[in-house]
C-alpha positions as CSV (number, residue, x, y, z in Angstrom):
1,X,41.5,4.1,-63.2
2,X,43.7,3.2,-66.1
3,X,42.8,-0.5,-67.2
4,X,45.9,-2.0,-67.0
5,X,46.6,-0.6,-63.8
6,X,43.4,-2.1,-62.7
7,X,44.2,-5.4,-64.3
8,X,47.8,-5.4,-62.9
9,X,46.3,-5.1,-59.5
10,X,44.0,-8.0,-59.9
11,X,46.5,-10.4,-61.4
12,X,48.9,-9.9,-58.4
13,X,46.1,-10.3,-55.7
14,X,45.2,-13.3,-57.8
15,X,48.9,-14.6,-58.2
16,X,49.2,-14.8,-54.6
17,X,46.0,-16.6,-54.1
18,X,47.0,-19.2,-56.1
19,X,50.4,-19.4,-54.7
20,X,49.3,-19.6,-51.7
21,X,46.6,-22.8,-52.4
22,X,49.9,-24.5,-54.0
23,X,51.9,-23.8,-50.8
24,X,50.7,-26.5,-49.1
25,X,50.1,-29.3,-52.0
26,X,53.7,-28.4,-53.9
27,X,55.5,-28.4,-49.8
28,X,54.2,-31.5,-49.0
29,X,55.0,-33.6,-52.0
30,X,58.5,-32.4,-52.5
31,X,59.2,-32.7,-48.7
32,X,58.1,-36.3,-48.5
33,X,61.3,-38.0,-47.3
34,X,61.6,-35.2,-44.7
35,X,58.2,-35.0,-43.3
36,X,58.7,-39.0,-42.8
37,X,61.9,-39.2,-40.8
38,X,62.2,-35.9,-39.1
39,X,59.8,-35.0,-36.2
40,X,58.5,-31.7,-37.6
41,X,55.0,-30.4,-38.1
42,X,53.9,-30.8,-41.3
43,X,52.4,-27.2,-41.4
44,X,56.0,-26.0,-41.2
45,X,56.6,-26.8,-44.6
46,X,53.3,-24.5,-45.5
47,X,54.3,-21.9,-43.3
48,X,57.7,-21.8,-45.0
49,X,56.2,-21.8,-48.3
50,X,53.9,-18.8,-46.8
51,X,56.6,-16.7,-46.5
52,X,57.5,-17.1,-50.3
53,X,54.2,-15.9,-51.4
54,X,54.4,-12.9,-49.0
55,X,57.9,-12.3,-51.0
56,X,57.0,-13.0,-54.1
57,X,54.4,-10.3,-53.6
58,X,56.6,-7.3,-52.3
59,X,58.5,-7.7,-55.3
60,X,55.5,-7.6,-57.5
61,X,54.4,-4.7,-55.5
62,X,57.5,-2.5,-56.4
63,X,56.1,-3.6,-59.9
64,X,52.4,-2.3,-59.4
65,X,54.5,1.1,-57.6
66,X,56.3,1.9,-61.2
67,X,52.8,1.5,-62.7
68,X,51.7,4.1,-60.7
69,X,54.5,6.8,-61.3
70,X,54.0,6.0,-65.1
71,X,50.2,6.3,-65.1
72,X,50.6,9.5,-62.6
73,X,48.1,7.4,-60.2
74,X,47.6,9.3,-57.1
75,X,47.9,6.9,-54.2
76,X,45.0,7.0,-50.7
77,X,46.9,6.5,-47.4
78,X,44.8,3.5,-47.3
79,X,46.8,1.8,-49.7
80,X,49.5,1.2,-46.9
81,X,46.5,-1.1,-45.7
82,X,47.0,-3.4,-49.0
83,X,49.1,-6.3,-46.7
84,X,46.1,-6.5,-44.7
85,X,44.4,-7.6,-47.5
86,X,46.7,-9.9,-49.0
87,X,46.9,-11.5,-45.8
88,X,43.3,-13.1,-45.6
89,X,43.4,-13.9,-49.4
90,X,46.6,-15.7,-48.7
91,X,45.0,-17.3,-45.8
92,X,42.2,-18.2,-48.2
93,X,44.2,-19.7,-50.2
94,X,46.5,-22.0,-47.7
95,X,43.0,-23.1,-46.0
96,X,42.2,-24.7,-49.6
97,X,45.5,-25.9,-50.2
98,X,45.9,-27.3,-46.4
99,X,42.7,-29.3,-47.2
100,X,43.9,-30.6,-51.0
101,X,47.3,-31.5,-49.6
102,X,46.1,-34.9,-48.0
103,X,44.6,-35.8,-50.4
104,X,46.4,-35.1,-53.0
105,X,49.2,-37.0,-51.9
106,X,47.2,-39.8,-51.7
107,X,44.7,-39.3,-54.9
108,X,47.3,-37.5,-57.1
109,X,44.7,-36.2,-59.8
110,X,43.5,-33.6,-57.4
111,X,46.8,-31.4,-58.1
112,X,46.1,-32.6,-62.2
113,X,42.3,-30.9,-62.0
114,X,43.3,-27.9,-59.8
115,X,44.4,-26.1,-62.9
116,X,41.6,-26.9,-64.7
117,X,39.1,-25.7,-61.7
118,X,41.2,-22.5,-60.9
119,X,41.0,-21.3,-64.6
120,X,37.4,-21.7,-64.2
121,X,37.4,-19.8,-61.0
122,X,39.3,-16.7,-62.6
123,X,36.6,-16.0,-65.2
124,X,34.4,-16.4,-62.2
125,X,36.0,-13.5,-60.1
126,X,36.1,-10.3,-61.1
127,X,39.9,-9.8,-61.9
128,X,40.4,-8.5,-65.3
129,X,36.9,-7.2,-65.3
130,X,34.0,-5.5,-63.8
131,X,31.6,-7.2,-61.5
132,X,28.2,-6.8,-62.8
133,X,25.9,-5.2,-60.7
134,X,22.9,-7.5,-61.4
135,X,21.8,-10.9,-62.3
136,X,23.2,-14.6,-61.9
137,X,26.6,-13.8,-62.3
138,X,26.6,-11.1,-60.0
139,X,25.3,-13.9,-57.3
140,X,27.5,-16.1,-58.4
141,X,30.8,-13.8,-58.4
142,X,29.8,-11.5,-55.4
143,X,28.0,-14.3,-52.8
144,X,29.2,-17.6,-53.6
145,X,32.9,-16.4,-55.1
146,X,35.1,-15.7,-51.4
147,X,37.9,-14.1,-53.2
148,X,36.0,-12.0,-54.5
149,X,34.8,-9.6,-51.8
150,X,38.7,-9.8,-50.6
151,X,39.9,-9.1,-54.1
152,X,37.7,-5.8,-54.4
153,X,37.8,-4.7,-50.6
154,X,41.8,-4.9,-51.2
155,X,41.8,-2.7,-54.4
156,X,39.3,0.0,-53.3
157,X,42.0,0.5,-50.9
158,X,44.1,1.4,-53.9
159,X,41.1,2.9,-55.7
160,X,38.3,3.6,-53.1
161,X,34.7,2.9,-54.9
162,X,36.0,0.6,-56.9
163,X,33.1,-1.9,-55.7
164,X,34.5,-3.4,-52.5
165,X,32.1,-2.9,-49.4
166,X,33.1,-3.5,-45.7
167,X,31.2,-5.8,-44.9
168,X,31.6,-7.8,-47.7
169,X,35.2,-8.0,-46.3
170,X,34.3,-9.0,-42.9
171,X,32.1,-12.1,-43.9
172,X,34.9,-12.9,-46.2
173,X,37.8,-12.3,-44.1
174,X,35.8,-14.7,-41.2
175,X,35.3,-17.1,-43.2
176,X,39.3,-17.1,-44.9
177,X,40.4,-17.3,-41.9
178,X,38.0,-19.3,-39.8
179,X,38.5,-21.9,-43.2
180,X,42.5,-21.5,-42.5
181,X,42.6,-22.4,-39.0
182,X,39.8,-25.0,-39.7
183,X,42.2,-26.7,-42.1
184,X,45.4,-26.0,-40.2
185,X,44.1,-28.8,-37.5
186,X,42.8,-31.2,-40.4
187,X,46.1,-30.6,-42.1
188,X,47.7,-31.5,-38.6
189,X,45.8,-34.7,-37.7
190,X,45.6,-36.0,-41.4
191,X,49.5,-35.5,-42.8
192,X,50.7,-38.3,-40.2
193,X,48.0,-40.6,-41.1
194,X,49.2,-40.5,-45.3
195,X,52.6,-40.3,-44.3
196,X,52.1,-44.1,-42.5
197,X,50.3,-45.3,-45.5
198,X,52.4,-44.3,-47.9
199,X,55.4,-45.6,-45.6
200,X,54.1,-48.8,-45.3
């Protein structure tokens, strides 16, 4: 695999990760005023948001499909599967940012650190490098890190035995989305509760 082919796919797997914790924290600050008159669900704004990431990411997908042609990169059939996989890292992602958005609108250093802590994070997942096979770091990246059993599941579909394993995928894909739904409900019974208190 050409390196920057395999650091291109990384960085847009990553990319929507993060855009997808922001979703949520970004949506609910600049739709304040509308969250507090209207009667609307204050996951609608994240699930509007949502569907910007999943944009966002077919266009950077025709992006990583130039790359290809260029580098004469042979595609699997199993690439087709690649949505599937941005899907639970997406989900991953909005279950953080579903959580952080409470409080971050009423402790506003949360969204102030979060660069600061997802910076950390990218050095600690395997995106413009190799996971090592052995030692702390490989604990750290491959058993505590979620994204990253997503992250390499979702490009050995692009590049099979390029160090994702199935079931690697499955614990992380139950517990994205088991997170996601967790914090849909929290996200639910907590936005009306800040929106009061900062109202009053």
């Amino acid at each position: 695999m050409p390196y920057p082919f395999f650091v291109l796919c990384g960085m847009m797997l990553w990319a929507a990760f993060l855009e997808a914790l922001d979703a949520p924290i970004s949506g609910v600050l600049s739709e304040q005023s509308l969250l507090s008159k209207a009667s609307i669900p204050p996951e609608a704004v994240t699930f509007a948001r949502l569907g910007q990431v999943f944009f966002n990411f077919s266009v950077k997908a025709l992006v990583v499909a130039a790359a290809a042609v260029i580098y004469r990169i042979h595609l699997p059939w199993t690439a087709a599967l690649v949505p599937l996989g941005v899907a639970v890292i997406v989900a991953l992602g909005a279950g953080v940012g579903l959580i952080l958005a409470p409080l971050n609108f009423l402790y506003r250093d949360i969204s102030k650190a979060l660069p600061v802590i997802t910076t950390f994070w990218f050095f600690l997942t395997p995106i413009i490098f190799v996971s090592p096979g052995q030692g702390i770091a490989s604990v750290i990246m491959e058993k505590i890190n979620p994204v990253t059993q997503i992250l390499l599941a979702t490009r050995d579909l692009v590049f099979p035995g390029s160090g994702g394993t199935r079931e690697g995928l499955i614990a992380a894909s139950v517990f994205a989305l088991s997170l996601f739904f967790a914090a849909l409900i929290f996200h639910r019974v907590a936005m009306p509760v800040v929106l009061d208190r900062a109202n009053s």
